[in-house]
Residue frames as a rotation matrix with the C-alpha (Angstrom) as fourth column:
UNK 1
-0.810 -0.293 0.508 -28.53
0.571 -0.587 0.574 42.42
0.130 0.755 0.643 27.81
UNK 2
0.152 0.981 0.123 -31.93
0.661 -0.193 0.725 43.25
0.735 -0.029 -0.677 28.35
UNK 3
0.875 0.213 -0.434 -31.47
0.483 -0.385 0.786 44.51
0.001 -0.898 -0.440 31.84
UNK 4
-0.305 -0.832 -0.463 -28.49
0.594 -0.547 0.590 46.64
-0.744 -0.095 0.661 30.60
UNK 5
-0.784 0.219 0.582 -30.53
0.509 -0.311 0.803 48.28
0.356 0.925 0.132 28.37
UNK 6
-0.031 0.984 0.178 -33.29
0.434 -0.147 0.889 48.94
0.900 0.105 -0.422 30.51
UNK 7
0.782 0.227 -0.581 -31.89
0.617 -0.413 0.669 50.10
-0.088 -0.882 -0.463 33.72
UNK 8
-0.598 -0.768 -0.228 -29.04
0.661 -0.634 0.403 52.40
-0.454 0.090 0.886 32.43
UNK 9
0.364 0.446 -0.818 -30.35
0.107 -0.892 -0.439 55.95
-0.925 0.073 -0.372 31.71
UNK 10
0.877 -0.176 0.448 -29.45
0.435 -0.107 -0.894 56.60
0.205 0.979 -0.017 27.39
UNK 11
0.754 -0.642 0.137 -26.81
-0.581 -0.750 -0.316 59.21
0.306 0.159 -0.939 28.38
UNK 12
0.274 -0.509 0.816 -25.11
-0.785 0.372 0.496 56.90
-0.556 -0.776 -0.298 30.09
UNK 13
0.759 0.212 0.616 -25.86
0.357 0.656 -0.665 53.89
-0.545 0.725 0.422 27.70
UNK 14
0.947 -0.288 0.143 -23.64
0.020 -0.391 -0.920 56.09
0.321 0.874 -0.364 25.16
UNK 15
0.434 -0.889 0.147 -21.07
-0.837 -0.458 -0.299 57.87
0.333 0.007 -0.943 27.00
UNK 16
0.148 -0.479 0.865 -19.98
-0.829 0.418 0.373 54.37
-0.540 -0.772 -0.335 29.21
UNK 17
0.368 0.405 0.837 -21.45
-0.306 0.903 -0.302 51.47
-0.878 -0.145 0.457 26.78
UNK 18
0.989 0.149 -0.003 -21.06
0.021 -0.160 -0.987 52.33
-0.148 0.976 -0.161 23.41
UNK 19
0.371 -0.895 -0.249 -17.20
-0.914 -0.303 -0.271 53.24
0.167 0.328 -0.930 23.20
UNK 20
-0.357 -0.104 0.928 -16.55
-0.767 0.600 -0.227 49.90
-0.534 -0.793 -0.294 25.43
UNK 21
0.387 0.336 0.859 -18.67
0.404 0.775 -0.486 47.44
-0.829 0.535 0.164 23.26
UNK 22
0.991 -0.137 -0.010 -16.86
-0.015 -0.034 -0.999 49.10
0.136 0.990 -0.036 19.67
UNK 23
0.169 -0.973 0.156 -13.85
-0.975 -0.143 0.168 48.81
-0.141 -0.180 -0.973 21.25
UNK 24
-0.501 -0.559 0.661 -14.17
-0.719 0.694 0.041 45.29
-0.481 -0.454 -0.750 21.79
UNK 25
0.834 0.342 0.433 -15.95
0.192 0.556 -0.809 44.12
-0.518 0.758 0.398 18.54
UNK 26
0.748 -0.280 -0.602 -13.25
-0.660 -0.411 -0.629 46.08
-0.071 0.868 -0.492 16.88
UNK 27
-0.438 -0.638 0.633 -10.51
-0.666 0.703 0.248 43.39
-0.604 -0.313 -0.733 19.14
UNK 28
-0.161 0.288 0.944 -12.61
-0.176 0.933 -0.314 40.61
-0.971 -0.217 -0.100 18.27
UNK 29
0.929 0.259 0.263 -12.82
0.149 0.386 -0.910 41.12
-0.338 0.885 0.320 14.83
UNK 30
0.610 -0.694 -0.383 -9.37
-0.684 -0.217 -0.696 42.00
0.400 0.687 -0.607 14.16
UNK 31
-0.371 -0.906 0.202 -7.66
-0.850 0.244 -0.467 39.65
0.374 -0.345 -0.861 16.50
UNK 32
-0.631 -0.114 0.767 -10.01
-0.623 0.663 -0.414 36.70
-0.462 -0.740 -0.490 17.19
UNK 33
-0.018 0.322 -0.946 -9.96
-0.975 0.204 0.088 34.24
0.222 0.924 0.311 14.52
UNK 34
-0.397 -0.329 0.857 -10.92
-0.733 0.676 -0.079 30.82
-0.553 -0.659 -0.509 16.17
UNK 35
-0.826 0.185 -0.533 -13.02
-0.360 0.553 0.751 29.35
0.434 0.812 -0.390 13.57
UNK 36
-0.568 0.709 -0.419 -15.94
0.658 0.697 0.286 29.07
0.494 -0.113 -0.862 15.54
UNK 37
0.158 0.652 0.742 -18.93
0.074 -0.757 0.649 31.45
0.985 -0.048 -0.168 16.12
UNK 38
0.783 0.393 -0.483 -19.57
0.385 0.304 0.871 30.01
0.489 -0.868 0.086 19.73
UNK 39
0.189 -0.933 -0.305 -15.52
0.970 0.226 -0.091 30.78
0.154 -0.279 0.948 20.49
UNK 40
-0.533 -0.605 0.591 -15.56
0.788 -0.609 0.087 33.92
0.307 0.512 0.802 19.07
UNK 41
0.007 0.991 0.130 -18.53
0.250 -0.128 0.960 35.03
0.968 0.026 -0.249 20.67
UNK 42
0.840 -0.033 -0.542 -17.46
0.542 -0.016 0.840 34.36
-0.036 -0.999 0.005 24.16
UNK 43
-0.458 -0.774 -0.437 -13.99
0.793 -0.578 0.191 36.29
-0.400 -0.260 0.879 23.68
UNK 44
-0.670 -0.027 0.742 -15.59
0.103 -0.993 0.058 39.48
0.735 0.115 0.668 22.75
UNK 45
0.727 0.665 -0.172 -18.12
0.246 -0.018 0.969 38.88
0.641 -0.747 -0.177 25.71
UNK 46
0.506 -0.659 -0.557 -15.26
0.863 0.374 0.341 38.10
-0.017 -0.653 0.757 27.82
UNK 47
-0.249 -0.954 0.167 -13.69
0.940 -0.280 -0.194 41.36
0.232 0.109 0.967 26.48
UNK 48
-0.451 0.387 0.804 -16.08
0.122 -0.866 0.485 43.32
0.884 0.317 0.343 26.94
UNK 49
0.601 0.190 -0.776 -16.15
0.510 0.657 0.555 42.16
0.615 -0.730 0.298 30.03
UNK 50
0.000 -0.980 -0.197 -12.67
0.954 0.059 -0.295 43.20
0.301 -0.188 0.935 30.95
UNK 51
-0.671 -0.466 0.577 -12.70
0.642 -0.755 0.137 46.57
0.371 0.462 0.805 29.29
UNK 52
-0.054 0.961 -0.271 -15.69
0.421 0.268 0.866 47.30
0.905 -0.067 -0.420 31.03
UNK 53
0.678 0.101 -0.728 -14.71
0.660 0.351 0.664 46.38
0.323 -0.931 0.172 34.03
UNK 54
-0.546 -0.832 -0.094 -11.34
0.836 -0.548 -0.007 48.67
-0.046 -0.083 0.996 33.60
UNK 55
-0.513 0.275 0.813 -13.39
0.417 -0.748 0.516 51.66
0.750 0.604 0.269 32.16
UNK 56
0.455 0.852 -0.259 -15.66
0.248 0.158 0.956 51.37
0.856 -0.499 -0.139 35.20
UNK 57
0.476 -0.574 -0.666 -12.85
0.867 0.433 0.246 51.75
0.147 -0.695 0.704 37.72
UNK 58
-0.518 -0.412 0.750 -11.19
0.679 -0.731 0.068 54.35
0.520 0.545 0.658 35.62
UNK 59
0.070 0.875 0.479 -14.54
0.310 -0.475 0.823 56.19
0.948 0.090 -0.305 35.89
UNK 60
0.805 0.465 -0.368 -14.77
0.385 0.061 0.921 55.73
0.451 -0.883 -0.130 39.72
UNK 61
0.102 -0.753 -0.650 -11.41
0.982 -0.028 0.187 56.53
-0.159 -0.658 0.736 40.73
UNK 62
-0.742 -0.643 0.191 -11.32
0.667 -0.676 0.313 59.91
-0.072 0.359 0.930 38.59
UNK 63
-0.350 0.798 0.491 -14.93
0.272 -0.415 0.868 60.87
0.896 0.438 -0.072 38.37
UNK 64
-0.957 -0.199 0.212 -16.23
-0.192 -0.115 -0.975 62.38
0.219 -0.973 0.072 41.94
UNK 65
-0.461 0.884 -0.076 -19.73
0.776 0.443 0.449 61.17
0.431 0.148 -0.890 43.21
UNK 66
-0.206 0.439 0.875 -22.16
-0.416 -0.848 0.328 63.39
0.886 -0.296 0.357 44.31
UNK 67
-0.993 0.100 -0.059 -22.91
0.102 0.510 -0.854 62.65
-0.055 -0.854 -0.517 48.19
UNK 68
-0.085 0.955 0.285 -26.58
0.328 -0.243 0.913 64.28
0.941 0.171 -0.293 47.74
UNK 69
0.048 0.389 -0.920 -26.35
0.972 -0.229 -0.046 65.13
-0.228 -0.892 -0.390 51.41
UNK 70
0.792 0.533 0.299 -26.97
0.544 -0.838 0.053 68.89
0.278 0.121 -0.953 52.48
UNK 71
0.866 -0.499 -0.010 -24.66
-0.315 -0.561 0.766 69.35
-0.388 -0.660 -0.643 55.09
UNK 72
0.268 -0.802 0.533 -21.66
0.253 0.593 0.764 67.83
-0.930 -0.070 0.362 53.16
């Protein structure tokens, strides 16, 4: 957590992290009721995981990178 906090840039932090992690408290609280913190804890990790991981893709497949070169 730490080192996702500290090496992402704020704008970023918002526009990528923030929707992604309330998405996946809002799952976990509406839809994962195991009776145990520890349980419940790891499936919204686990989802936020996921969704993450999807959003991230998303991002890359639709978002173009800059090359930084000159000649390109």
């Amino acid at each position: 957590m730490f080192t996702l906090l500290t090496r992402l840039a704020p704008r970023e932090l918002f526009l990528q992290q923030a929707p992604v992690f309330l998405a996946s408290l809002v799952i976990a609280e509406l839809f994962y009721k195991f009776h145990s913190f520890l349980l419940e804890t790891g499936a919204f990790l686990g989802t936020w995981f996921i969704l993450d991981g999807i959003v991230s893709a998303v991002w890359r497949a639709f978002i173009p990178r800059e090359t930084g070169g000159a000649g390109t």
